[in-house]
C-alpha positions in Angstrom: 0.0 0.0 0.0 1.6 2.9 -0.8 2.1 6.4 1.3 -0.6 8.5 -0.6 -3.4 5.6 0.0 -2.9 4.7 3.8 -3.5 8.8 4.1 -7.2 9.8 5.2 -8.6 13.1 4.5 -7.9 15.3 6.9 -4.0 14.4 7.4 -1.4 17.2 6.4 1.5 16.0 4.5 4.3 17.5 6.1 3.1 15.6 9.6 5.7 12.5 10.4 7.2 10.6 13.0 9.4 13.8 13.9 6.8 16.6 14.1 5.7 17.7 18.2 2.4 16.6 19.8 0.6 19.5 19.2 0.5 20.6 15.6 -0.3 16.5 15.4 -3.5 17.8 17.9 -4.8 20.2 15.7 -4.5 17.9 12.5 -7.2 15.5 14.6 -9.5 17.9 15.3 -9.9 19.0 11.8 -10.0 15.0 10.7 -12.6 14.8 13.5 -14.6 17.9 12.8 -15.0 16.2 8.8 -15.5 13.1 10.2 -18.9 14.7 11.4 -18.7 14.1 14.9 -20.0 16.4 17.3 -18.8 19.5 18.7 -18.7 18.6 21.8 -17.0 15.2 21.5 -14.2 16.9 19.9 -13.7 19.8 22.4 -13.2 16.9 24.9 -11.1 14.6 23.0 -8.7 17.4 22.1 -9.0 18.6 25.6 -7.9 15.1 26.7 -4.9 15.5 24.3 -3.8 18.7 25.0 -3.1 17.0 28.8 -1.0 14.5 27.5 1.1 17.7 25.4 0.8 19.3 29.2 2.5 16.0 30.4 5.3 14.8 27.5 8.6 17.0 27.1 7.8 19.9 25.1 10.7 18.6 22.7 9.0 15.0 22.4 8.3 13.8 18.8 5.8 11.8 17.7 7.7 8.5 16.9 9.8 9.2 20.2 6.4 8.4 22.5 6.2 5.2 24.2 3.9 2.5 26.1 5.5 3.8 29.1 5.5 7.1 28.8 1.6 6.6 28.4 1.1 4.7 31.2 3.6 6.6 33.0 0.7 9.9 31.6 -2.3 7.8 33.2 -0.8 7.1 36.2 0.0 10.8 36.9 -3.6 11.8 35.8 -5.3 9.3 38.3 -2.9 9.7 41.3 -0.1 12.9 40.9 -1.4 15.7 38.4 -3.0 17.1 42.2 -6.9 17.3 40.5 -9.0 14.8 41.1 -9.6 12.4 38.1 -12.7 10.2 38.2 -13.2 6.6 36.9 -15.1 7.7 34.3 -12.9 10.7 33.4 -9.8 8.7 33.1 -11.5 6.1 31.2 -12.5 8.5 28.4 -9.3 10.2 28.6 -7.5 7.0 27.6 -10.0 5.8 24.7 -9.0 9.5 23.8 -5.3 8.5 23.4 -5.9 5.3 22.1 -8.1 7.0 19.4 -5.1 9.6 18.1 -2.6 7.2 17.9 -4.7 4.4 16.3 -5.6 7.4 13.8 -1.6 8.4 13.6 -0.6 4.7 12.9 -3.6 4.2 9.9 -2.1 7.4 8.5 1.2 6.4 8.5 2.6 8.9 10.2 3.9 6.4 12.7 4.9 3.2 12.1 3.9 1.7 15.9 1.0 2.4 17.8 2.3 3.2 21.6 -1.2 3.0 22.6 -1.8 -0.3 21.2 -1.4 -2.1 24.7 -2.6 1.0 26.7 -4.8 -0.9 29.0 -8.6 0.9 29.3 -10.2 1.6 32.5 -13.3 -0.4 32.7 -16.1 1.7 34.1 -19.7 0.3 36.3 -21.6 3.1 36.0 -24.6 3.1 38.9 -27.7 1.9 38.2 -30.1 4.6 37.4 -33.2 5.6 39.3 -36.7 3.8 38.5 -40.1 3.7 39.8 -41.7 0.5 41.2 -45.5 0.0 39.9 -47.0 1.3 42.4 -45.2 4.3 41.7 -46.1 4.6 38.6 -49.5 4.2 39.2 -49.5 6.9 42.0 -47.9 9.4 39.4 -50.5 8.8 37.0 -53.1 9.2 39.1 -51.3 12.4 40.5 -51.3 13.7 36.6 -54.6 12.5 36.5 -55.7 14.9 39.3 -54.6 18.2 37.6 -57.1 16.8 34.6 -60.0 16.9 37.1 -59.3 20.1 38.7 -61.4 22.9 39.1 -59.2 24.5 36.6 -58.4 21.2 34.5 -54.8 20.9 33.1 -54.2 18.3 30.7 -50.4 18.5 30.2 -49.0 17.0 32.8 -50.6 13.3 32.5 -50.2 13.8 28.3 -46.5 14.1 29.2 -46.6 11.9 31.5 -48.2 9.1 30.0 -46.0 9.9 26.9 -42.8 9.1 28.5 -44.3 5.8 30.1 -45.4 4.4 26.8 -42.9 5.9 24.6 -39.5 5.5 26.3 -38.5 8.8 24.2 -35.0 10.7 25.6 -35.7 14.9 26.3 -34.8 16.2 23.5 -36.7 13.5 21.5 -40.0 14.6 22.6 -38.7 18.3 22.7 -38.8 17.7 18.9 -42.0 15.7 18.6 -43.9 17.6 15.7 -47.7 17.4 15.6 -47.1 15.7 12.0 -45.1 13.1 13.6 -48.6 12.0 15.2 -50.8 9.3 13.7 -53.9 9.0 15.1 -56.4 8.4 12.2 -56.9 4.7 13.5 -57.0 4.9 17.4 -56.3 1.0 17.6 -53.2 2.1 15.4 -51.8 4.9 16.5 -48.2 5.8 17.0 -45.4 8.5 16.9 -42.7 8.8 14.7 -39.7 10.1 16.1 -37.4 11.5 13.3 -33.7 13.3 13.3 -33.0 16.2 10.9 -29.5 14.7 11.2 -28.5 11.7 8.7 -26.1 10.5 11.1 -29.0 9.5 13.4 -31.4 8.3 10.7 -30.8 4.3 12.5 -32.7 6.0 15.4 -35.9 6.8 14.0 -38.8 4.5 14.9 -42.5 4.4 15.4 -43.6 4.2 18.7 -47.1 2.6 19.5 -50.0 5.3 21.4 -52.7 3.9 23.6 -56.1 5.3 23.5 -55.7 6.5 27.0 -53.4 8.9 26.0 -55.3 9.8 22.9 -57.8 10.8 25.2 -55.6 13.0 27.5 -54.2 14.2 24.1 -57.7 15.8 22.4 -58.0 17.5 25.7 -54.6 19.0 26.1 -54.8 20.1 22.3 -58.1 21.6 23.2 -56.7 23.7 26.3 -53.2 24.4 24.5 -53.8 24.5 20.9 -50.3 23.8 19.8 -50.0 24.6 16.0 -46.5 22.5 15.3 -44.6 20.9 18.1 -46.6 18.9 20.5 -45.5 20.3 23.3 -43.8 24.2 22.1 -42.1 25.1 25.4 -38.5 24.8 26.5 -37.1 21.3 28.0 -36.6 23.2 31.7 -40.6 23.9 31.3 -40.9 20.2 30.4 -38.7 19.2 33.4 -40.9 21.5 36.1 -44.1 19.5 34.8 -43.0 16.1 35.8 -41.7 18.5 39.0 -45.6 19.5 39.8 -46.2 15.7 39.6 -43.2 14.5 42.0 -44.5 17.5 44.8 -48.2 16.8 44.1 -47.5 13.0 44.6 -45.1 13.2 47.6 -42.8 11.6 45.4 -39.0 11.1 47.1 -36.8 10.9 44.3 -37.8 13.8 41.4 -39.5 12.2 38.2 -37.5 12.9 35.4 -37.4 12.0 31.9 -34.0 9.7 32.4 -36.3 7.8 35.0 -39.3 7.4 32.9 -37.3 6.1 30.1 -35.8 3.4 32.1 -38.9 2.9 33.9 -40.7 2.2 30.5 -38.3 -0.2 29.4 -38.1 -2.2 33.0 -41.6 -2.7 33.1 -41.3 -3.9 29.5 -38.8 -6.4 30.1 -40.8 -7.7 33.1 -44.0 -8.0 31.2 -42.0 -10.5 29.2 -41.3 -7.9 26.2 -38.8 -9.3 23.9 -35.1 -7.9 24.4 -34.8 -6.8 20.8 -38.3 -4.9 21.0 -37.1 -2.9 24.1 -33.8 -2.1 22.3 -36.1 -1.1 18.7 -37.9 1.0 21.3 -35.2 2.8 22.8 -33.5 3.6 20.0 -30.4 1.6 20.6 -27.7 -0.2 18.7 -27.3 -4.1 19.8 -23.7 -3.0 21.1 -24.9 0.0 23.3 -28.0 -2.3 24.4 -25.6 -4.8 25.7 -24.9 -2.4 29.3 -28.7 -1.4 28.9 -29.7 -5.6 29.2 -27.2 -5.7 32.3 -28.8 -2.8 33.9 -32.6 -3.8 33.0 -31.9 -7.5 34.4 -30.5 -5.9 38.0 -33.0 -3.6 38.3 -35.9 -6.3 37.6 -34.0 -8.2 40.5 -33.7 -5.2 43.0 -37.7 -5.1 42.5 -37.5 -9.0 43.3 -38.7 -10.2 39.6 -36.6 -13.2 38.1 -36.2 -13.6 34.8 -38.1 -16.2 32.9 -34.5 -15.7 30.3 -31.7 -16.4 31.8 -29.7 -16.1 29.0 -30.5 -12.3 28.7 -27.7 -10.8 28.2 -26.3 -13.4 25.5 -26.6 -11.7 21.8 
């Protein structure tokens, strides 16, 4: 193969074995940036770098960096660099440096990969926060209360119910459109949740309605009237709704969307939903879904439900 093809866009030509860390940096970021990935993934990844630059010799070249000197670099962000360095920080930090030189080595500039062996911080992430069903059926009954009040308010249990059926993340419903509703057949209806961004097209799906919430639905539309979003205010006046609910109900732990969504899917998996369903339903790639089985199985057993499967988390 020769020089010109092991090159990917975004690589100058005058970067080799002998250039300095940081000009190397900067390459990255503009590979990264036409790669397509996100702002904000980039801004940490080059963050991440520019530590390692921080760390090295300032006269360090490229091909000069070893395994050692990058474990010698994780070491002193975990225990010596004097700020403190989570688990999950240091983690990302080295799939960060495992990332750039991967990218150096497929470009050619080097001809090793010092990161190669560079061993990764495995990360268990807590379990998140659910609700029991009888919780659930106390916050929909709370919802249900502002519907039957002397000045009735449909929202809440609309949003509410949404989030229990749907599974949807924030900004997902956020960007519900009304024209991503169809409700022509009520024993059919569903939502489509769409992304304006190609990249995210393998999330799109069609998420079943139930005619209970079809009904809480014609009444909010009849007290709101939204013309194009289904629900036209900001995700902080999305989050104080399912706030109303966790005060009204005497709830202990605040109702939030990240708890509905794994809510939804646990009481899924204990109604004997099939695995792949849940993961269609969440949006999920079979790799990501993997950590989101694991989770789903011990929260089932922290609410004392075994699992006709027990081959769950097999692919």
């Amino acid at each position: 193969m020769t020089q010109q093809a092991a090159e990917p866009k975004g690589v100058p030509a005058h970067l080799t074995e002998k250039s300095l860390l940081q000009p190397a940096i900067q390459a990255w970021k503009f590979f990264l940036n036409d790669q397509g990935r996100s702002p904000y993934t980039i801004k940490a990844f080059v963050a991440d770098l520019n530590l390692l630059d921080e760390y090295l010799p300032p006269d360090q070249a490229l091909g000069d960096i070893t395994l050692k000197d990058l474990q010698n670099f994780s070491s002193w962000l975990e225990n010596e660099r004097g700020v403190p360095c989570s688990p999950k920080s240091l983690a990302r930090r080295i799939t960060s440096v495992k990332s750039f030189f991967r990218w150096l080595q497929h470009s050619g500039v080097v001809l090793v990969d010092p990161a190669d062996k560079l061993l990764q911080h495995s990360v268990t992430s807590p379990l998140p926060l659910v609700m029991t069903r009888e919780e659930v059926a106390l916050a929909l009954e709370t919802a249900q209360s502002f519907r039957e009040a002397e000045e009735p308010d449909a929202r809440p249990y609309t949003l509410l119910k949404l989030l229990l059926e749907t599974a949807v993340k924030k900004g997902e419903c956020q960007a519900i459109g009304l024209n991503h509703l169809s409700l022509e057949d009520p024993e059919n209806a569903f939502v489509f949740i769409r992304y304006t961004n190609p990249r995210y097209r393998y999330k799109e799906r069609k998420l079943t309605l139930s005619k209970e919430w079809l009904e809480a639905f014609n009444e909010y539309t009849e007290q709101y009237q939204p013309e194009e979003r289904l629900f036209p205010w900001t995700s902080r006046r999305l989050e104080y709704i399912l706030e109303d609910i966790t005060e009204a109900g005497g709830f202990e732990n605040r109702i939030s969307f990240d708890m509905l969504r794994w809510t939804s899917a646990l009481m899924d998996l204990m109604d004997g939903v099939e695995p792949d369903k849940i993961r269609q339903k969440l949006g999920v790639s079979k790799i990501q879904f993997r950590e989101v089985r694991r989770k789903l199985r011990n929260l089932a057993a922290q609410q004392g439900y075994t699992l006709p499967d027990p081959d769950l988390d097999s692919d």
